[in-house]
C-alpha positions, 0 to 999 in steps of 0.5 A: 827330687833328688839325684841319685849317685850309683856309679863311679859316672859322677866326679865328686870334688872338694871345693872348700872345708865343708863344700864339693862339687859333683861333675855329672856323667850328663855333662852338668854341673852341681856346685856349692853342695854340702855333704851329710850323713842322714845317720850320723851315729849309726850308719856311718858310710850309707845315706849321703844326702848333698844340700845345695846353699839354701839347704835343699837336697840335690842328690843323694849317696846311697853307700860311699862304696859304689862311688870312684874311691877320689870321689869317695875321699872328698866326701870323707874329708869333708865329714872329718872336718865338719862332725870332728868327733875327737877317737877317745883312745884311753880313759885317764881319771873318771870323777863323780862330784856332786852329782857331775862326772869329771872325765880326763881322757885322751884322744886322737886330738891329744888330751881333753878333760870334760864334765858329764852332767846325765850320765844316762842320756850323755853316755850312749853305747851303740850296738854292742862296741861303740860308745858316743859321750856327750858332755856339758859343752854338748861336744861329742867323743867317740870309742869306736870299739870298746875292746880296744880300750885298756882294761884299766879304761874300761874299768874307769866307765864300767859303772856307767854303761 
């Protein structure tokens, strides 16, 4: 059965690019774990499970906020790494051609150009701001809140929302 981390008792540190290591309150060590989210789309700070190196879960973060803040960057640092789900931050030239949408947008990652074959299945809207796109390569790419888009952004994708 898993472990469950409440308190700021346990030390989580980060041990290599995906890797961290929790040192107990009890005096024990868990080494080797990975850290990652149950919902990864929607539930973005809750539900932290930690697998050991053959994959079973050894411990679980009910919400990110209840552990000590350096714990609490190591975790974050290690999903920046390993979800690496590049901010959308302006849409530049959205084309319809025979049926596949061309996207050239830019990100927090610098520009990146993409291609959308379903359009109804790749470009989701979550909740009522977030929007999850997913192209051909089956990389993903974010708008954490439409809002802050451009007017002209949100013109370019209006349609296929």
């Amino acid at each position: 059965m898993a472990r469950y981390i409440v308190t700021n008792a346990d030390k989580i540190t980060r041990t290599d690019t995906y890797l961290v290591k929790i040192e107990c309150a009890d005096g024990s060590c868990l080494e080797g774990l990975e850290p990652r989210r149950l919902f990864p789309h929607t539930n973005l700070t809750q539900y932290i499970t930690l697998l050991d190196p053959s994959e079973k879960e050894v411990a679980m973060i009910k919400d990110l906020s209840t552990i000590a803040p350096e714990s609490r960057h190591a975790i974050e640092d290690c999903f920046f790494d390993y979800y690496m789900i590049p901010e959308i931050t302006e849409i530049l030239h959205v084309e319809d051609k025979f049926g596949v949408l061309k996207w050239k947008v830019m990100t927090d990652r610098g520009e990146i150009g993409f291609s959308i074959r379903n359009r109804h299945s790749d470009i989701k809207l979550l909740g009522k701001k977030r929007l999850l796109v997913r192209d051909s390569n089956d990389n993903r790419y974010q708008v954490g809140d439409i809002a802050n888009l451009s007017k002209s952004s949100i013109k370019k994708i209006y349609s296929y929302l």
